[in-house]
N, C-alpha and C positions, 0 to 999 in steps of 0.2 A: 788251525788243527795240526796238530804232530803227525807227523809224516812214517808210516810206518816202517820206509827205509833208512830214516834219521836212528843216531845214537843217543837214544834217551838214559842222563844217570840219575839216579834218586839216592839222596844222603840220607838213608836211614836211622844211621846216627850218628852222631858228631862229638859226642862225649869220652873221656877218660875210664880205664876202670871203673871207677866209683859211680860213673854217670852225673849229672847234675839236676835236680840239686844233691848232695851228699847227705847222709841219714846223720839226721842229728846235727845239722849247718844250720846258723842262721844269721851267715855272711850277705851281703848285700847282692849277690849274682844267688847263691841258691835261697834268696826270698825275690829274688825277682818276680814281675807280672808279666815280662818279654818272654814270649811265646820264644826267640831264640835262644834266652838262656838259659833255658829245659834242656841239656842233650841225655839222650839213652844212649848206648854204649857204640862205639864208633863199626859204621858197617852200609856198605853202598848196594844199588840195585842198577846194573845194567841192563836195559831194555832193544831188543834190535829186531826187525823184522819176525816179531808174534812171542819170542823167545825172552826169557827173563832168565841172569845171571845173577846170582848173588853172592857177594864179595863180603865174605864170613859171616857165621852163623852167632852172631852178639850174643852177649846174656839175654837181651829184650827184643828179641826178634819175635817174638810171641803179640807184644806191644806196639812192636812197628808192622807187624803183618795185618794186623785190625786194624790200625791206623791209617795205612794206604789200601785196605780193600785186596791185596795180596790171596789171591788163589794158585798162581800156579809160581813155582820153581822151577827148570829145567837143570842148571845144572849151579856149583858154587866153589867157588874160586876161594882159597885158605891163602892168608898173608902169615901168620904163623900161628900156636897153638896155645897161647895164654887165654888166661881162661877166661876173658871178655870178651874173646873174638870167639869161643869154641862151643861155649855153654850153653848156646841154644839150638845146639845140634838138635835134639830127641825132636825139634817143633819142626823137623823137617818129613817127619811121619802122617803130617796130617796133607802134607803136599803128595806124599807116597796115594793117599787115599781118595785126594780129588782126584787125581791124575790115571791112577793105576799104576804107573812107572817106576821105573828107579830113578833114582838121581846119580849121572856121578859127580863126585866132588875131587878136586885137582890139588893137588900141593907134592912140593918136595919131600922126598924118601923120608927125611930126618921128623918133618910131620904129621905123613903117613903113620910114620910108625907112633908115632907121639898119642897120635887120633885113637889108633887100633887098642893102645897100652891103657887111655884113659877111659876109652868108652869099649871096655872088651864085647858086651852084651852084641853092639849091632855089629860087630866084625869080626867076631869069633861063631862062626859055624855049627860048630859041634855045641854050643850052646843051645836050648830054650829058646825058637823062632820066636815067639811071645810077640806081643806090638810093638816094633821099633822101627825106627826108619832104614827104610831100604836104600840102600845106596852104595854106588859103585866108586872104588878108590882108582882114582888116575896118578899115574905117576908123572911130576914136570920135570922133563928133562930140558929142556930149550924150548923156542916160539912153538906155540902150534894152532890148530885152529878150530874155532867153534863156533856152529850158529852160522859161518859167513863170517867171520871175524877173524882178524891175526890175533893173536894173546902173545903177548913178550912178558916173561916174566922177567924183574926186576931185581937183582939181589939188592940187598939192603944190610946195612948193621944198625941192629937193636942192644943197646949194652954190651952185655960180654954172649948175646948170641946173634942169630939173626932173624929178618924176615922178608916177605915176598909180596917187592910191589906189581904193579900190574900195568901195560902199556897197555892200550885197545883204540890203533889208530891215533884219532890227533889227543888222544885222551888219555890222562895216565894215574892211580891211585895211590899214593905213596903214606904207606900209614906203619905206624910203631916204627921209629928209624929216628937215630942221630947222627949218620954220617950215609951218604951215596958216594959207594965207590968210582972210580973213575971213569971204569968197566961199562957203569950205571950210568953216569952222568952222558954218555956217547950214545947208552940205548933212547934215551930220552930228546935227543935234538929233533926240531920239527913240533914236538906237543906241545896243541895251543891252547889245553887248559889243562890245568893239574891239583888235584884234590893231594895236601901234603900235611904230615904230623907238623902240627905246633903248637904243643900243649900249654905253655902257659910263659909269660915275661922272664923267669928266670930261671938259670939252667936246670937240667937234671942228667942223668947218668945214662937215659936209656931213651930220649925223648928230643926232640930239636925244642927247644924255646921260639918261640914267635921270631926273634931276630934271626935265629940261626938257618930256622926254613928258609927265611928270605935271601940272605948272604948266600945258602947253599945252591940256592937256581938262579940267583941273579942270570948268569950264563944261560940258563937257556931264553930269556927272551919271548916267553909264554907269552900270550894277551890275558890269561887270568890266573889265577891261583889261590884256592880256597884252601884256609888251612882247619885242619879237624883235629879229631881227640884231644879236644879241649877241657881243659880246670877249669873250677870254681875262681881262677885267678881271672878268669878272662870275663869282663861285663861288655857285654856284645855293642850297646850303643856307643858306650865311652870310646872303648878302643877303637873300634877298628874303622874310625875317624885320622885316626894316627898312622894307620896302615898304608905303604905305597899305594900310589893309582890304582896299579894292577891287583892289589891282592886283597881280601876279603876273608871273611870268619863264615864259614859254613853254620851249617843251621838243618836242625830236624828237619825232614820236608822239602831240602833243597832240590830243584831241581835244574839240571841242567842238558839241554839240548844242543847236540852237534849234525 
């Protein structure tokens, strides 16, 4: 039995923008029968002492909240503001309504303000209250704390912008990034499992490759390391055979216990 002072995370989703399988694919990963090579859009659930965090609002968070039985939200943690991570804001209304509450949600100024610009309806006031989710904008300036928990936010580079991974104790999220700054690499010593981008065998502009996740922590020394936001390049059985000892392909449904 799960111990309700343990750190429970759940990988809500594990997939690319596109999600897999891709509309209109009919590559040998998105005809798969592997229940893991299904991912919906990449997005975790922290669970700690009654409280449930949720680490960005996917397009299919609608999908993954029926899926896991998902009633309550408390609060949700933004890595940046593309619109795979962002687009299922509005299905955080229906948590507004089990609950009564608000939700706040956490991200940097430059997201904050991204959030307010893209969904002016729920953050704009002066607006038509109407049905939308209610939720309170946190602003991350450095660590801080929630639930009982430290939160270290992570800087990250995503192409030519950025995003925000997440420490939480021995536990760290590191998703949309092809480089961790040095800065980053120092916040991260000691975590002994790490959920990290590696979207597919070969490079891209805005995304670590499978090899490059790996090379890029080698240094810290983790016991595991699950890599997410994964393509249609990645067929779950084949590879990740090939994959160090320590590291593994995440999967819808993952769960994992600290």
């Amino acid at each position: 039995m799960q111990s309700n002072s343990s750190l429970n995370i759940t990988i809500l989703g594990s997939g690319t923008s596109t999600g897999v399988p891709i509309i209109g694919c009919r590559c040998a990963v998105c005809s798969s029968q592997d229940p893991r090579d299904n991912r919906t859009r990449s997005s975790a659930l922290v669970s700690y002492q009654g409280k449930n965090i949720l680490i960005d609002a996917a397009t299919d968070l609608r999908q993954q909240a029926l899926r896991h039985q998902l009633r309550q939200i408390d609060a949700v943690l933004f890595t940046h503001t593309h619109a795979d991570h962002v687009n299922g804001i509005d299905d955080l209304r229906v948590f507004n309504m089990i609950s009564g509450s608000s939700i706040p949600i956490y991200a940097t100024g430059e997201d904050l303000h991204a959030l307010h610009r893209s969904f002016s309806y729920i953050f704009d006031q002066e607006q038509d209250e109407g049905y939308r989710p209610q939720l309170i904008p946190r602003l991350i300036e450095g660590p801080f704390r929630l639930f009982g928990l430290d939160i270290v936010p992570i800087p990250l580079t995503h192409g030519l912008g950025t995003a925000t991974g997440y420490r939480i104790g021995p536990f760290a999220y590191l998703t949309d990034c092809n480089e961790i700054p040095e800065s980053s690499l120092a916040l991260l010593q000691g975590v002994e499992t790490l959920v990290i981008d590696g979207l597919r065998h070969r490079p891209h502009s805005s995304h670590f490759s499978i090899a490059q996740a790996i090379r890029s922590t080698d240094g810290l020394n983790v016991k595991k390391r699950w890599l997410t936001h994964l393509s249609h390049d990645v067929f779950h059985a084949r590879d990740e055979s090939r994959l160090p000892p320590n590291c593994f392909f995440a999967y819808d449904g993952l769960n994992i216990n600290l």
